[in-house]
VODOGU-537984 format. One record per residue: x, y, z of N, C-alpha, C in turn; residue number from 0; residue in one letter. Coordinates in Angstrom, 2 decimals, padded with zeros to 5 digits. Each point is the difference from the previous one (the first is absolute). Example, Ala and Ser with C-alpha at 12.3 -4.5 7.8 and 13.67 -1.06 7.14 Angstrom:
<atoms>
      n_c1      n_c2      n_c3     ca_c1     ca_c2     ca_c3      c_c1      c_c2      c_c3   resi   resn
    013.19   -005.69    007.80   -000.89    001.19    000.00    000.90    001.20    000.00      0      A
   -000.35    001.05   -000.72    000.82    001.19    000.06   -000.77    001.09    000.73      1      S
</atoms>
This chain:
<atoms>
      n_c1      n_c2      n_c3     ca_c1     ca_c2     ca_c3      c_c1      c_c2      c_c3   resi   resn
   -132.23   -037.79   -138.08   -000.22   -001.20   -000.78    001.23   -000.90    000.08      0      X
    000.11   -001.37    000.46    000.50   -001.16   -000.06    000.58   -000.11   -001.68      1      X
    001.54   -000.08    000.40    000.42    000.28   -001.67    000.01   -001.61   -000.46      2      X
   -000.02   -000.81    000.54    000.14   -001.32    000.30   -001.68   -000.25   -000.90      3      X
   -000.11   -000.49   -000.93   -001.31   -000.69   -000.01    000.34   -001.53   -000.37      4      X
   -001.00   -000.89    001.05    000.10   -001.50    000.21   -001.58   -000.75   -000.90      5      X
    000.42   -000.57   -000.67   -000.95   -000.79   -000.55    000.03   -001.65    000.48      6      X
    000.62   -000.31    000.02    000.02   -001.41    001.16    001.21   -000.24    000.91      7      X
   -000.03   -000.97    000.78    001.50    000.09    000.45    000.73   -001.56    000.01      8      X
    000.56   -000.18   -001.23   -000.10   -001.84    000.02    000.85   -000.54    000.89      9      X
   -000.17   -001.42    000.53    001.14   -000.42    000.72    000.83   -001.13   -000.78     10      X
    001.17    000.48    000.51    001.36   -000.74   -001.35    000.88   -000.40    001.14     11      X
    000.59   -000.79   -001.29    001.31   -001.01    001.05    001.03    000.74   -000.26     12      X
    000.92   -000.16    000.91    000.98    000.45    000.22    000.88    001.09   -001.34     13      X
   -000.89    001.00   -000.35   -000.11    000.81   -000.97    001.14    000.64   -000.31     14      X
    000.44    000.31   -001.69    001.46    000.87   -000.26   -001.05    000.85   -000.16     15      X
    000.57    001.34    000.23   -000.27    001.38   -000.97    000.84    000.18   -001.19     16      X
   -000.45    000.40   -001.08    000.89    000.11   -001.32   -000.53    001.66   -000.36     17      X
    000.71    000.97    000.14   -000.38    001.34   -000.03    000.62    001.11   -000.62     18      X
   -000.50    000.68   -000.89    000.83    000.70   -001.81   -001.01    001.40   -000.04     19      X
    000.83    000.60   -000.15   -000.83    001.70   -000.11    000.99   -000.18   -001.67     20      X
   -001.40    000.78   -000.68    000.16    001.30   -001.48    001.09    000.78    000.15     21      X
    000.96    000.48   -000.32    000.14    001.23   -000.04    001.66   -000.21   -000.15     22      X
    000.55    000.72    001.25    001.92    000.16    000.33    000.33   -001.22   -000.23     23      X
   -000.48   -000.71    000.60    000.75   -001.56    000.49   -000.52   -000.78   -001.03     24      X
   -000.49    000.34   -000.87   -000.63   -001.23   -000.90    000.63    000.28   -002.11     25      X
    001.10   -000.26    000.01    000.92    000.01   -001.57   -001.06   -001.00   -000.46     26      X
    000.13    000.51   -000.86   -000.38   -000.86   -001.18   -001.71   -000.70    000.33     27      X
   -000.65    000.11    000.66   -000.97   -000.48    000.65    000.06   -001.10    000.85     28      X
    001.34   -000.12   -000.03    000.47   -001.75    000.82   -000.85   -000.46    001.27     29      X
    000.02    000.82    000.68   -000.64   -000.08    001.66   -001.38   -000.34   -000.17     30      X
   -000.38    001.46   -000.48   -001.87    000.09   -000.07   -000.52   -001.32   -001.04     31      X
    001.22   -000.45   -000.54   -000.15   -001.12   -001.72   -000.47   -001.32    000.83     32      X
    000.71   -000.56    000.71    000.21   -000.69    001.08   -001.64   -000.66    000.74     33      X
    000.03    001.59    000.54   -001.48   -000.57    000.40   -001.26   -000.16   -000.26     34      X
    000.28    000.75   -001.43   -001.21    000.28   -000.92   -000.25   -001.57   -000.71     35      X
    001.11   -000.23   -000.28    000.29   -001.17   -000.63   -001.01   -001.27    000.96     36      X
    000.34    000.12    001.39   -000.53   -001.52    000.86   -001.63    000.38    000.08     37      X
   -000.03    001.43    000.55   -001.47    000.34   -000.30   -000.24   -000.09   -001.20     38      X
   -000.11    000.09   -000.91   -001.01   -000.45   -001.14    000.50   -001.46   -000.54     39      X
    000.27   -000.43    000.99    000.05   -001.80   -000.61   -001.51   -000.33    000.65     40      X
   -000.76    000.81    001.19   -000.80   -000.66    000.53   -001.36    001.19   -000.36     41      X
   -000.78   -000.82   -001.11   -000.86    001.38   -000.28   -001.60    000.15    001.23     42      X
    000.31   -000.92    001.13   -000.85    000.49    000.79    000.36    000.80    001.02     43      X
    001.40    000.33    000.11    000.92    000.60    001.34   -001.10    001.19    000.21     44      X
    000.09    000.71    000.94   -000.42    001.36    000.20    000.35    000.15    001.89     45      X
    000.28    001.54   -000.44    001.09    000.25    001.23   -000.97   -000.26    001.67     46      X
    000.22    000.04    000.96   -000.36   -000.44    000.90    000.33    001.47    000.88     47      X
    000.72    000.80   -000.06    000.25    001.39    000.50    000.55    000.96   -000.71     48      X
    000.00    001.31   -000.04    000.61    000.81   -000.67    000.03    001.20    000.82     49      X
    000.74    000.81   -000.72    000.93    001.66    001.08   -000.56    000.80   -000.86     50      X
   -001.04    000.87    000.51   -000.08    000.68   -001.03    000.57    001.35   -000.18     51      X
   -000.20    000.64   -001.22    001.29    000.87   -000.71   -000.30    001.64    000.71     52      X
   -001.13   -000.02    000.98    000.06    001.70   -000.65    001.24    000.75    001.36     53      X
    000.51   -001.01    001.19    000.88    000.98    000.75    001.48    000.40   -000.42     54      X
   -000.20   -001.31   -001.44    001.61   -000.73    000.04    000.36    000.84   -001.71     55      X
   -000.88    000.29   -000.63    000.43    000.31   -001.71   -000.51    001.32    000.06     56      X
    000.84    000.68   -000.92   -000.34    001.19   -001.09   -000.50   -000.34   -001.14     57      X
   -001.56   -000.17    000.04   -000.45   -000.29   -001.36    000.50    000.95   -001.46     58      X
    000.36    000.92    000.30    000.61    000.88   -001.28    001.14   -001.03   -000.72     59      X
    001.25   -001.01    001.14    000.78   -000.42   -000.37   -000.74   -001.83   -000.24     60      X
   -000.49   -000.40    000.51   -000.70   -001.29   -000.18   -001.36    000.20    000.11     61      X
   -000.60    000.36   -001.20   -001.29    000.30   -000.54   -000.82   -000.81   -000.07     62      X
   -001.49   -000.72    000.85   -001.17   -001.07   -000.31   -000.03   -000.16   -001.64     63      X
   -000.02   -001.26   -000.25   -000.51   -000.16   -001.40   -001.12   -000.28   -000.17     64      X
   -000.43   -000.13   -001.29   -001.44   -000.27   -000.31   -000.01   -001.02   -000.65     65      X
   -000.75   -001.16   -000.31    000.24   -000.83   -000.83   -001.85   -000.06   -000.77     66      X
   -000.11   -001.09   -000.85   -001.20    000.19   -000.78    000.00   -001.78   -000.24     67      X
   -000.93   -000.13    000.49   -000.37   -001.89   -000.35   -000.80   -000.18   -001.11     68      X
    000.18   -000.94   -000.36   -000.73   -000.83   -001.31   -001.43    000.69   -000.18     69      X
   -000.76    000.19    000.82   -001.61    000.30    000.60   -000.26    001.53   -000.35     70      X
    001.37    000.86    000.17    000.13    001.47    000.17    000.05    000.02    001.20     71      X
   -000.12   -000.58    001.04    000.30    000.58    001.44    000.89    000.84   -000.01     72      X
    000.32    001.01    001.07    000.97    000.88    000.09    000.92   -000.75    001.56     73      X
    000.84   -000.04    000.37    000.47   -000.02    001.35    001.31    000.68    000.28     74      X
    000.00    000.55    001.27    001.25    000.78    000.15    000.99   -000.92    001.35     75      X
    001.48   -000.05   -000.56    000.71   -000.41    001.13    001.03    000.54    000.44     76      X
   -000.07    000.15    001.46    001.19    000.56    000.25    001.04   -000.38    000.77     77      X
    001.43    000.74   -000.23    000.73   -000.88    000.22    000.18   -000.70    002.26     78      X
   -000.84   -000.93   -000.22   -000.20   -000.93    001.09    001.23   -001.03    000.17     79      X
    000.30    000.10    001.36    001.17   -001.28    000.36   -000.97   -001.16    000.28     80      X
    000.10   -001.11   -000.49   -000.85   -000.97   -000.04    000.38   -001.55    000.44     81      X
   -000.48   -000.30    000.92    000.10   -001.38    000.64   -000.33   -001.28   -000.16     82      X
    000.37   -001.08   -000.93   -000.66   -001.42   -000.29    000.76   -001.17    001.03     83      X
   -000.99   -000.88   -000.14    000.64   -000.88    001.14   -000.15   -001.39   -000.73     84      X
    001.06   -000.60   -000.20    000.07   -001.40   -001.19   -000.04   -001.18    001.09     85      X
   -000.92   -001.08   -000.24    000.28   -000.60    000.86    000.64   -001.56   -000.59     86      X
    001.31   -000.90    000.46    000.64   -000.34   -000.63    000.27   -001.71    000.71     87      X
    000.33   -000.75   -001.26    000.76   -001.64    001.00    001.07    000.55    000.89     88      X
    000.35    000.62   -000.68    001.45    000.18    001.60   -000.28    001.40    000.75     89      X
    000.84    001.06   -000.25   -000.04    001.32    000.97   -001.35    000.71   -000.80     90      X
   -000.70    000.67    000.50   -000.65    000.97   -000.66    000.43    001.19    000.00     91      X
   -000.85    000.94   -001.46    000.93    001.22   -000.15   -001.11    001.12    000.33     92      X
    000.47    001.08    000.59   -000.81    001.56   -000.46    000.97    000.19   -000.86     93      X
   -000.71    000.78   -000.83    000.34    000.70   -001.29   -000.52    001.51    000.10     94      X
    001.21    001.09    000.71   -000.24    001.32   -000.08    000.62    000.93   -001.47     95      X
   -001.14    000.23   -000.39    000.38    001.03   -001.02   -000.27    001.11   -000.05     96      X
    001.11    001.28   -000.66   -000.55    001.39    000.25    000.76    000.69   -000.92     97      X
   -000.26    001.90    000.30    001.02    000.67   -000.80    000.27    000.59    001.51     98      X
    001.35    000.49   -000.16    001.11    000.96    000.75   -000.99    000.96    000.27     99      X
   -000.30    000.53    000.86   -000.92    000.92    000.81    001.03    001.41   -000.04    100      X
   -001.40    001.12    000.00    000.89    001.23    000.15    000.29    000.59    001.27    101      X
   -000.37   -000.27    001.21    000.02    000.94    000.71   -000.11   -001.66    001.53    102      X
    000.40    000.41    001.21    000.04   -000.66    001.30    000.15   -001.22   -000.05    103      X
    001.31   -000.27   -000.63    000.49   -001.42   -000.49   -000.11   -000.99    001.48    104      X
    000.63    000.86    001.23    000.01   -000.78    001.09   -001.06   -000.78    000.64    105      X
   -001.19    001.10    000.06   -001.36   -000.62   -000.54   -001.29   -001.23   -000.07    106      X
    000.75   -000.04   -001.74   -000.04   -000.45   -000.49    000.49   -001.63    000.04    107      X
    001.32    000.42    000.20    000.31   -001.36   -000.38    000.11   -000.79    001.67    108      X
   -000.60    000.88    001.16   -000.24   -000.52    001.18   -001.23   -000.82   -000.47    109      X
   -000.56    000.44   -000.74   -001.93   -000.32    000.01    000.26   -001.25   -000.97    110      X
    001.00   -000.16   -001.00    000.44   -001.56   -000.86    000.05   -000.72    001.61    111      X
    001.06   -000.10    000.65    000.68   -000.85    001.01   -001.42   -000.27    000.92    112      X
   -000.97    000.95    000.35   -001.13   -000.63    001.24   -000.80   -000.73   -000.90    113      X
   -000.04    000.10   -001.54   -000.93   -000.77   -000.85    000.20   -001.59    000.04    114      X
    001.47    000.17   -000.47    001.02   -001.39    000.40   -000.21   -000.89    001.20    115      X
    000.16    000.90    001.33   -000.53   -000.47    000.93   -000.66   -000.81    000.30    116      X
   -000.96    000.88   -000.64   -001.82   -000.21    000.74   -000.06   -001.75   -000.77    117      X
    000.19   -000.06   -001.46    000.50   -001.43   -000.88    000.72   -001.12    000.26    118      X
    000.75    000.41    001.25    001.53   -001.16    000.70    000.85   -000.02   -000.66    119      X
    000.24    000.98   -000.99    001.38   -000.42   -000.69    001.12   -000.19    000.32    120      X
    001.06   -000.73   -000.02    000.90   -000.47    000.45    001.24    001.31   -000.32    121      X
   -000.20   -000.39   -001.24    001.73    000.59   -001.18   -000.73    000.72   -001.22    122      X
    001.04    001.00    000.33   -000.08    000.68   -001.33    000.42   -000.09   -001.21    123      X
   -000.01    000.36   -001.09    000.44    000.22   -001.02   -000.01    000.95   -000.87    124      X
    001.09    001.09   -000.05   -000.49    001.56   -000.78    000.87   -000.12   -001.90    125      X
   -000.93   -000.36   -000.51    000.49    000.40   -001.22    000.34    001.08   -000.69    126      X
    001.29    000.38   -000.56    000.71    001.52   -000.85    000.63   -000.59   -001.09    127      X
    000.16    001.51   -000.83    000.89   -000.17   -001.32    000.85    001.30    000.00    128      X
    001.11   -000.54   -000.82    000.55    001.44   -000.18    000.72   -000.20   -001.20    129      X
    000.17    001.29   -000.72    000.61    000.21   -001.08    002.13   -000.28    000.08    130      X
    000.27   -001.29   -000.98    001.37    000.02    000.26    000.92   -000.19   -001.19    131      X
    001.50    000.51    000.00    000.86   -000.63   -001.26   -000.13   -001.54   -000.02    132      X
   -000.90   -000.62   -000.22   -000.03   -001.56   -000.16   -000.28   -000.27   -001.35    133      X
    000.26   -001.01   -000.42   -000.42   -000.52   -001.51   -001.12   -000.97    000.26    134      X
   -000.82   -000.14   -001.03   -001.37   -001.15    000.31    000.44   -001.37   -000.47    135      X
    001.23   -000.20   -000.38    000.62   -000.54   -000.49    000.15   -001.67    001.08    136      X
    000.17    000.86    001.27    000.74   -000.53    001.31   -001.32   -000.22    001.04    137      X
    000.33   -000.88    000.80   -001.28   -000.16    000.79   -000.15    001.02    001.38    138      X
   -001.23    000.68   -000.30   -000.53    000.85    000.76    000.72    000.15    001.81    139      X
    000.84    001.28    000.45    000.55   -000.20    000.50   -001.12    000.63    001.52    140      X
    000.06   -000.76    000.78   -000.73    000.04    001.56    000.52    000.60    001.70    141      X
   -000.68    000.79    000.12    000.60    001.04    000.99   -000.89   -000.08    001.17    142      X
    000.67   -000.83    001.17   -000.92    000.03    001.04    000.21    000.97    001.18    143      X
   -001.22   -000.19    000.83    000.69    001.04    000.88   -001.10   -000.47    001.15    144      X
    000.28    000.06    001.33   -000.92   -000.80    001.01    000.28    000.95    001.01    145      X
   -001.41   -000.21    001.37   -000.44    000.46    001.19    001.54   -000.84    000.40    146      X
    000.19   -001.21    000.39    001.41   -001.06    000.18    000.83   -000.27   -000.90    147      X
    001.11    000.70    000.08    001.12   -000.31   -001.15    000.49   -001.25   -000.10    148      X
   -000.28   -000.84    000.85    000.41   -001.43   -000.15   -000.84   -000.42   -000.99    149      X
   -000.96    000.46   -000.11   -001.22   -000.79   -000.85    000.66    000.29   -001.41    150      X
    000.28    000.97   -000.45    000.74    000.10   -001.04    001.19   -001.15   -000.57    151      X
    000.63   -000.13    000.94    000.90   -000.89   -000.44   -000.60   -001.85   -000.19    152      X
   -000.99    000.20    000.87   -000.58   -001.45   -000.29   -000.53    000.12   -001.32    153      X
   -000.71    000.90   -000.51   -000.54    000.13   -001.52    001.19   -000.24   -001.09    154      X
    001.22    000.19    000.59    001.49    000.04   -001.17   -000.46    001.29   -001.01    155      X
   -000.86    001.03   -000.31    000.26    001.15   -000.46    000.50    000.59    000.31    156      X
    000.58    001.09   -001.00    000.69    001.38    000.62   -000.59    000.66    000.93    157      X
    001.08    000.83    000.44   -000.78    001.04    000.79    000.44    001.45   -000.20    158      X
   -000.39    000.70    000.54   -000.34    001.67   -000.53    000.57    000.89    001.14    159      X
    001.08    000.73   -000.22    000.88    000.75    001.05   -000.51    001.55   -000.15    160      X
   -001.37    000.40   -000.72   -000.29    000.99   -001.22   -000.37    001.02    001.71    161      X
    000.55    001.16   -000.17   -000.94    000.98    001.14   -000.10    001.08   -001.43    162      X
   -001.27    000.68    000.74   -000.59    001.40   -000.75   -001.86   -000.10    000.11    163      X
   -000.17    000.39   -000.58   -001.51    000.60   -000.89   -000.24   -001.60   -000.09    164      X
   -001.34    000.03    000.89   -000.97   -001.29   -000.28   -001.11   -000.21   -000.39    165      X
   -001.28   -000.65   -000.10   -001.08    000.13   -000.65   -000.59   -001.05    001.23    166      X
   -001.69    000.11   -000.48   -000.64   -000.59    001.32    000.49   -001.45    000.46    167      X
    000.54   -000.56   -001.32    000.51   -001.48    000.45    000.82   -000.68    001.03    168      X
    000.84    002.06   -000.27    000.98   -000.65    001.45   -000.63    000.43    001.27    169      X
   -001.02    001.17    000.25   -000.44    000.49    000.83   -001.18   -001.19    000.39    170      X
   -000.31   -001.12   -000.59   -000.97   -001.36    000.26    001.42   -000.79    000.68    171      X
    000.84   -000.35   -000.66    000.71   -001.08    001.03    000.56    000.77    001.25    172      X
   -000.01    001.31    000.33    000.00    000.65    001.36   -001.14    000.00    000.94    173      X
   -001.02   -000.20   -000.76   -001.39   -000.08    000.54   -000.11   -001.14    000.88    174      X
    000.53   -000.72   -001.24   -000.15   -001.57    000.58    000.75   -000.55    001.45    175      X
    001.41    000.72   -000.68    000.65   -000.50    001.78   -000.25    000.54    001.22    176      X
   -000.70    001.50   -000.53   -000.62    000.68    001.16   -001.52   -000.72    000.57    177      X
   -000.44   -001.20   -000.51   -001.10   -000.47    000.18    000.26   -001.69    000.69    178      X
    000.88   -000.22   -000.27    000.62   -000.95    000.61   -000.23   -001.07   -001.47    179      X
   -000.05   -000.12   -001.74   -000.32   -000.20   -000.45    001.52   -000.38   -000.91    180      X
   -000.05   -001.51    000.04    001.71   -000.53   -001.03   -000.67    000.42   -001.00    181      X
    001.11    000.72   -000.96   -000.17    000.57   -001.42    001.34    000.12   -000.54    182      X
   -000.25   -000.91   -001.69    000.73    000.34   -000.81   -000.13    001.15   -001.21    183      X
    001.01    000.57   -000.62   -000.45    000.80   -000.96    001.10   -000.51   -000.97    184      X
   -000.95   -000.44   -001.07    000.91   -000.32   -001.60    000.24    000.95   -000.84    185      X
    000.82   -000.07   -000.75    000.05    001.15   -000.48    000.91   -000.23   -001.62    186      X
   -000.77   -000.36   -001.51    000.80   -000.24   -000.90    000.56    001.32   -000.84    187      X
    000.64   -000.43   -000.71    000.81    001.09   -000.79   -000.49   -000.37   -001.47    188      X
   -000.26    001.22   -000.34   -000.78    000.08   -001.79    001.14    000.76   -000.77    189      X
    000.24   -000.84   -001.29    000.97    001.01   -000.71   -000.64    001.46   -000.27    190      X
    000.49    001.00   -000.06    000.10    001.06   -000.07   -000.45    000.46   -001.43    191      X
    000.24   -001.14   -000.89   -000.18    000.58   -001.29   -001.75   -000.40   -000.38    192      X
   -000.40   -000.64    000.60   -001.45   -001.00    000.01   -000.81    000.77    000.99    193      X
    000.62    001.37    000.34   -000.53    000.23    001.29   -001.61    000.73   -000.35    194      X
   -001.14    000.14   -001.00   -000.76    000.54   -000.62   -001.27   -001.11    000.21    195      X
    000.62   -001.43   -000.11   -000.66   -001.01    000.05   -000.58   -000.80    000.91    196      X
   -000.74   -000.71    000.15   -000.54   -000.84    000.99    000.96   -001.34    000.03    197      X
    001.01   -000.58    001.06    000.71   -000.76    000.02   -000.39   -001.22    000.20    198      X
   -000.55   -000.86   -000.55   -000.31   -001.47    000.86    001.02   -000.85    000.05    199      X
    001.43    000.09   -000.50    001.03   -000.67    000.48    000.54    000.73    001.90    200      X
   -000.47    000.63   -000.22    000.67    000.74    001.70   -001.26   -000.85    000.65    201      X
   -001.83    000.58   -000.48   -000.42   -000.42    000.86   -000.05   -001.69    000.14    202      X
    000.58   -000.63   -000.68    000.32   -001.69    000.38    000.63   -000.24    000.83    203      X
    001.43    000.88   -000.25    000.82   -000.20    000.83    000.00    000.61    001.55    204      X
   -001.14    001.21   -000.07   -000.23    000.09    001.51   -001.17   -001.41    001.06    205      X
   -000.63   -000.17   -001.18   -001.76   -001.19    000.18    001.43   -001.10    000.52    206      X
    000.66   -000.50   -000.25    001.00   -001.10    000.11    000.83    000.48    001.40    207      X
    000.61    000.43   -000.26    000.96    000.77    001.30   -001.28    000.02    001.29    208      X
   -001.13    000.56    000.12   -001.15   -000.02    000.97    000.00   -001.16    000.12    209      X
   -000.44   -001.10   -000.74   -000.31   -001.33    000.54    001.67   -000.77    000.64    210      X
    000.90    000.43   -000.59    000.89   -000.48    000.42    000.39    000.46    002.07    211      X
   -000.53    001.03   -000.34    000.64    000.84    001.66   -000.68   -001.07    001.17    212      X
   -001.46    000.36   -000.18   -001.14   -000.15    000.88   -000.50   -001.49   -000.26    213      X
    000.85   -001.18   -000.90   -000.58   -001.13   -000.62   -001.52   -000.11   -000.21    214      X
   -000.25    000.75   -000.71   -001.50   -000.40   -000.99    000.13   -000.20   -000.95    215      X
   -001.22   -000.81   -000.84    000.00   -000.28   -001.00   -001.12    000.82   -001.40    216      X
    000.68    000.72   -000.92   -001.15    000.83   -000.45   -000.27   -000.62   -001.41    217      X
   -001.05    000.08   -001.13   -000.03   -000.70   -001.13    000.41    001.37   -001.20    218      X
    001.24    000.10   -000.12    000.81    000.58   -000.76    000.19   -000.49   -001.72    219      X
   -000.57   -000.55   -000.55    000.26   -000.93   -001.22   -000.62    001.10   -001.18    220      X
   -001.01    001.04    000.79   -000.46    000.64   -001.35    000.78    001.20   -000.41    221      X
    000.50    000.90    001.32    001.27    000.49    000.60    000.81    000.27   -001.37    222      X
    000.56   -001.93    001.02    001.42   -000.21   -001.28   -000.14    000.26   -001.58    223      X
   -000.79   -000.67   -000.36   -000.25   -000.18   -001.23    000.16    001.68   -000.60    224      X
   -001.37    000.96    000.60    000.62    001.38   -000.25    001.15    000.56   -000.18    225      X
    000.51   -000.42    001.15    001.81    000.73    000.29    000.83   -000.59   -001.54    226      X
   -000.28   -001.28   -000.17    000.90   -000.67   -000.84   -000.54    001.06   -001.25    227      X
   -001.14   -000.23   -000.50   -000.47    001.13   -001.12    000.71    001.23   -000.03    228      X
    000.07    000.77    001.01    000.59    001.41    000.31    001.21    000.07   -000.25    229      X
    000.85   -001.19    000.48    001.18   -000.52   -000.14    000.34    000.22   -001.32    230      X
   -000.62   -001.10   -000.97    000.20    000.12   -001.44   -000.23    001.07   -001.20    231      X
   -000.79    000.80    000.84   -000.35    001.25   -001.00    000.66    001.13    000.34    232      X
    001.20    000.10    001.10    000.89    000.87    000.35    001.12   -001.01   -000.81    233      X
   -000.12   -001.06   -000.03    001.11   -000.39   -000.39    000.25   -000.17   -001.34    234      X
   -001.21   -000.25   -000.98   -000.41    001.27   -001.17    000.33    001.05   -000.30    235      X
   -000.14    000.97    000.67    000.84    001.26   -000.05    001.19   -000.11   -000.12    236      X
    000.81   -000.69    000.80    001.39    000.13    000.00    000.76   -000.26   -001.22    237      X
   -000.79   -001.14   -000.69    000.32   -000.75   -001.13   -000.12    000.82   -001.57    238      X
   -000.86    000.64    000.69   -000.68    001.62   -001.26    001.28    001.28   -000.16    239      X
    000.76   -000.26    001.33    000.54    001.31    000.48    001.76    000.03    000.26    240      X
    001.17   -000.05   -000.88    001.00    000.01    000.91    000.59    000.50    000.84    241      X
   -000.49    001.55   -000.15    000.20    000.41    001.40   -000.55   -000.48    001.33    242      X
   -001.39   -000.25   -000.25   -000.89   -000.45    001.17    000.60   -001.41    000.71    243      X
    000.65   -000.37   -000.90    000.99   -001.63    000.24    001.29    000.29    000.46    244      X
    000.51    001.09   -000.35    001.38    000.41    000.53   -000.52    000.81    001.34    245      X
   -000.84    000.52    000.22    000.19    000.22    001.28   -000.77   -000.77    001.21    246      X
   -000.31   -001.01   -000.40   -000.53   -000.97    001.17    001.14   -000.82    000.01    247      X
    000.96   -000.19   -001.40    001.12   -000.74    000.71    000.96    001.21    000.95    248      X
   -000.21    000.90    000.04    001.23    001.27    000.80   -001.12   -000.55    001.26    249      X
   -000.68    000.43    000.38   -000.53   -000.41    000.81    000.23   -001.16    000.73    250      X
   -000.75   -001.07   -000.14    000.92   -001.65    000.03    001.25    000.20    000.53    251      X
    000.92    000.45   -000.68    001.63    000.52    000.67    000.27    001.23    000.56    252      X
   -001.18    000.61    000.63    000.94    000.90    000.53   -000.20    000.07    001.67    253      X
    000.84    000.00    000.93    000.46    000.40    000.80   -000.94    000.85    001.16    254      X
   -000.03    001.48   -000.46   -000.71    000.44    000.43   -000.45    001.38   -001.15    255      X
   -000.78    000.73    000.76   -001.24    001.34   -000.98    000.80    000.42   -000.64    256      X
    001.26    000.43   -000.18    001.35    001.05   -000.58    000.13   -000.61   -001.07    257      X
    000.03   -001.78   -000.13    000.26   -000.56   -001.48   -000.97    000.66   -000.88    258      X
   -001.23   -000.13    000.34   -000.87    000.34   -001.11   -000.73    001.34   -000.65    259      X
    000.34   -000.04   -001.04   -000.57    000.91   -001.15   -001.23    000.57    000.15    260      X
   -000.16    001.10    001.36   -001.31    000.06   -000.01   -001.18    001.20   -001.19    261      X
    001.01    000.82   -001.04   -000.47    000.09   -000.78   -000.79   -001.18   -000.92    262      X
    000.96   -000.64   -000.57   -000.34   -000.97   -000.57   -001.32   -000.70    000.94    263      X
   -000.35   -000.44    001.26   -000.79   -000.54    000.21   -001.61    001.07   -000.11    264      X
    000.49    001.18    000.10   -001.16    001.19   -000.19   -001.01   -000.65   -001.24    265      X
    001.30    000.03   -000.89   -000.68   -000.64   -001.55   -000.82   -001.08   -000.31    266      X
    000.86   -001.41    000.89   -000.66   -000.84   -000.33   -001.69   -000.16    000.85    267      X
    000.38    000.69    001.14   -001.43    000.24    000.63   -000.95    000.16   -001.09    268      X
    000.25    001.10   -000.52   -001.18    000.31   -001.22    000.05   -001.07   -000.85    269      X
    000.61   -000.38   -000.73    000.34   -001.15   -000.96   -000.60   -001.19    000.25    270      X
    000.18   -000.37    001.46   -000.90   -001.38    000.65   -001.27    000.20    000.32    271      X
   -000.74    001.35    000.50   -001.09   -000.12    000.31   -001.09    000.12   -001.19    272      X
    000.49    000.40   -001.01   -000.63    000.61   -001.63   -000.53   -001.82   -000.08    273      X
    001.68   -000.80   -000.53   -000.60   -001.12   -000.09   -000.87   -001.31    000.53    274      X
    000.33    000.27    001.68   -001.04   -000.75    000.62   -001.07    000.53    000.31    275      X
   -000.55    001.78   -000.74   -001.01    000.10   -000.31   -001.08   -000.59   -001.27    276      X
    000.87   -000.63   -001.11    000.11   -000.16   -000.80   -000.64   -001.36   -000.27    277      X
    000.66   -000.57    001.04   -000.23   -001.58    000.15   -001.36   -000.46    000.77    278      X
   -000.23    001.12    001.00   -001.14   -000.41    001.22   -000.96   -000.11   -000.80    279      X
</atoms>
């Protein structure tokens, strides 16, 4: 069986890919937030291809759900990498979404790149998050990393000297250059203490940084408005809390990981997530 199932095959202009797996690579929900976010701005989207799950997952560890509609219908889904194709005034986008697969990543993420293909996509774009000593205080800090290291420096983001233990995100921008396919991979940093939560200040600041790389234009305004909310009800907390205020200012000033109190941040973990349970 063809793991590939095609439901149409649209033709697009000179197309970005914008592409975010569940799981390692995704803090705070930033990545997967991202694209969930542009897909459901458009409530007629529906994917145009998808990978399906049974060579690539351990259902024990990523289990089909069931859901129940208004009607009582029953439906089950599973976790599917899924393909939309936006079509746009300027570049058009695919929009790949998925979770981190268990098993023949190489695969896998060969079978993303011939999907791409088959679409004309030009450039990539791999969205990540990761857990960091940052304060939310400060604007969301951006970590690129490219198939062409020059491309990096044209973006003016950082860049990432990081070797070790990777997740499929990086094993996709290897895919990519092995496919002959320009790809960037973003990559924001989530404070550490927020790390429980769904971030929409990271995912702004990644939705922004994407349009900035690849110059597109995305409609981000409902986004913001969220992030700013999230903003203020962490920043609520702080105002509730002097410790929680003394250590985002240690933070703010420090240097590097050794300044900070990471007992103390154990605490406020619990302390912050109680109350922005509190608040949701």
């Amino acid at each position: 069986m063809d793991a590939i199932r095609r439901f149409s095959r649209p033709v697009l202009r000179r197309p970005v890919a914008l592409v975010a797996f569940e799981g390692w690579s995704d803090a705070c929900d930033a990545a997967s937030g991202v694209l969930s976010y542009i897909i459901g701005q458009h409530d007629d989207l529906e994917p145009f291809a998808a990978i399906e799950p049974e060579e690539f997952f351990d259902f024990q560890e990523h289990r089909p759900r069931v859901t129940i509609d208004d009607g009582g219908t029953r439906s089950l889904f599973w976790p599917e990498t899924k393909f939309y194709a936006l079509q746009r005034e300027d570049r058009d986008l695919v929009l790949v979404l998925g979770e981190e697969p268990s098993f023949r990543w190489k695969t896998y993420s060969r079978l993303i790149t011939q999907i791409l293909h088959e679409t004309d996509v030009e450039d990539v774009i791999l969205l990540g998050a990761f857990i960091g000593q940052v304060p939310h205080t400060r604007p969301v800090p951006v970590i690129a990393v490219a198939t062409d290291p020059s491309r990096v420096a044209d973006t003016g983001l950082m860049t990432s000297s990081y070797e070790g233990p990777t997740g499929i995100t990086g094993v996709m921008i290897e895919a990519c250059r092995e496919a002959g396919l320009p790809a960037l991979s973003l990559w924001a940093a989530t404070p550490h203490y927020l790390a429980a939560n769904p971030n929409p200040k990271a995912m702004l600041a990644l939705l922004r940084a994407a349009e900035s790389a690849w110059d597109i234009r995305l409609d981000d305004a409902e986004l913001a408005t969220v992030a700013s909310e999230f903003e203020t009800r962490v920043d609520a907390a702080m105002q509730r809390s002097e410790e929680f205020a003394g250590y985002v200012n240690e933070l703010e000033a420090a240097s590097t990981d050794d300044d900070v109190d990471q007992s103390l941040s154990n605490q406020l973990v619990t302390e912050i997530e109680a109350f922005l349970k509190e608040q949701g």
